[in-house]
N, C-alpha and C positions, 0 to 999 in steps of 0.2 A: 569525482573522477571515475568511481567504478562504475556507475549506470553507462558513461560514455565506454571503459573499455568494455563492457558486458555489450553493448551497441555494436563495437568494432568488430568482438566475435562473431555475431551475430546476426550477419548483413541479411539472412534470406528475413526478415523480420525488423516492421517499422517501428520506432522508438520517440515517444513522447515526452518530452520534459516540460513538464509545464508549472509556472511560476517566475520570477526573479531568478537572473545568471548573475550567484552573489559573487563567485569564484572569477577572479581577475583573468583566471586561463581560459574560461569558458565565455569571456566576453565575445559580441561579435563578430571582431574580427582576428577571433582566436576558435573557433569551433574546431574542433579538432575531428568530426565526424560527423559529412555533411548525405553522407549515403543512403541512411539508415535513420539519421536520427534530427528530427523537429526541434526546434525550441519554440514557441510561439510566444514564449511570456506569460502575463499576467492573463489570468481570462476569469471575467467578471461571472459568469455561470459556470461554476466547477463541476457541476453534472453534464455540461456538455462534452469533454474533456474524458469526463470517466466513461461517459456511454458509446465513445470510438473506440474503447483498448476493450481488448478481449482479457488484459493480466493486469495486475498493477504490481509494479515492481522496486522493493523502495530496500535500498541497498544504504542505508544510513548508519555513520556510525556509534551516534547518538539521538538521542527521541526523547523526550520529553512525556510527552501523552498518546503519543500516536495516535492523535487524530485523522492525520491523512489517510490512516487505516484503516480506520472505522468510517471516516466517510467514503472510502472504496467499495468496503463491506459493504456500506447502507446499499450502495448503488449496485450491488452486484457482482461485483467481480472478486475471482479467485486472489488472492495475496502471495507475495512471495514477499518474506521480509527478513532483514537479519539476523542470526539469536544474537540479542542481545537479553541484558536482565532485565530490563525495566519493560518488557516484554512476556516474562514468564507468565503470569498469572493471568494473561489475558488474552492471551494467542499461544492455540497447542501446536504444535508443529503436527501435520498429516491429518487435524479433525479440522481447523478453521483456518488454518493459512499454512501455507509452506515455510519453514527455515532453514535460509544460508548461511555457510559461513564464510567466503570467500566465493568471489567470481564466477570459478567453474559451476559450484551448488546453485548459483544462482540461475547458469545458464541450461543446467540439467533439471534443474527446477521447471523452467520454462518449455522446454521439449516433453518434460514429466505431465503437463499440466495439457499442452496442447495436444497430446498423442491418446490421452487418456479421458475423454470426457465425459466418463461417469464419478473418476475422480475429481474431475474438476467441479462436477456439478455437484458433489458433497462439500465440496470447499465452499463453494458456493452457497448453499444451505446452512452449513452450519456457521459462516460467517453473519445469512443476517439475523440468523438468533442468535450470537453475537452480542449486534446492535440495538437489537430488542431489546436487550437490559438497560440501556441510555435513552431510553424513553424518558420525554421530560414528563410526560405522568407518571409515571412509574419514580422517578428521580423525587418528585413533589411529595407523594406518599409516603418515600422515607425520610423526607427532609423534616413533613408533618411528627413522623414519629418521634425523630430523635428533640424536636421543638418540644412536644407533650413532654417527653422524659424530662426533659431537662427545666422545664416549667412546672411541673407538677413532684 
């Protein structure tokens, strides 16, 4: 629900939600903000998706792995993401992605980001070194290693 009322604020600026509308309120013929803001669903190539937005904005208020993250990172684009903890270690606030805590940060985020584009372009940067650590070769040679220890 916050990505859509972050959307409501936010009318001079188009909003992408892309995936499954799991939320029974966001069904349909429930959109609640039809101004500003896309659903299109499921979309079989997610780099086409990331290479329209200029931000990715992911207001969630649990994550798992945050993958969606890191595949925005790969693609490019600056992040704005919750602080949450399972976050800490992997996203700085201000070196590789933005963090909000509530709506308004989210929306000052976004103005922050659009207004400033040498900031953005460090976000930018140091997000996909970032992703350069999940390199599956990179991932394989320490998979190797810890194989050898534990064999030898």
């Amino acid at each position: 629900m916050d990505f859509i009322k972050i959307s409501k604020k936010n009318k001079e600026n188009i909003y992408l939600w892309v995936g499954k509308r799991i939320f029974p309120i966001i069904q349909p013929n429930n959109i609640i903000n039809k101004d500003n803001l896309i659903m299109p669903g499921y979309i079989n190539d997610i780099r086409a998706a990331y290479s329209a937005a200029d931000i990715f904005c992911f207001p969630s208020y649990y994550e798992g792995e945050g993958l969606a993250v890191l595949e925005a990172m790969c693609c490019g684009l600056p992040v704005i993401i919750r602080d949450l903890p399972v976050f800490k270690k992997r996203f700085c606030d201000g070196k590789n992605c933005l963090k909000a805590r509530n709506n308004k940060e989210f929306i000052e985020n976004i103005y922050y980001l659009l207004e400033n584009p040498k900031e953005k372009n460090k976000i930018i940067e140091n997000g996909l070194k970032t992703v350069k650590q999940f390199d599956i070769n990179k991932i394989a040679v320490k998979l190797y290693e810890i194989y050898k220890k534990i064999v030898y």
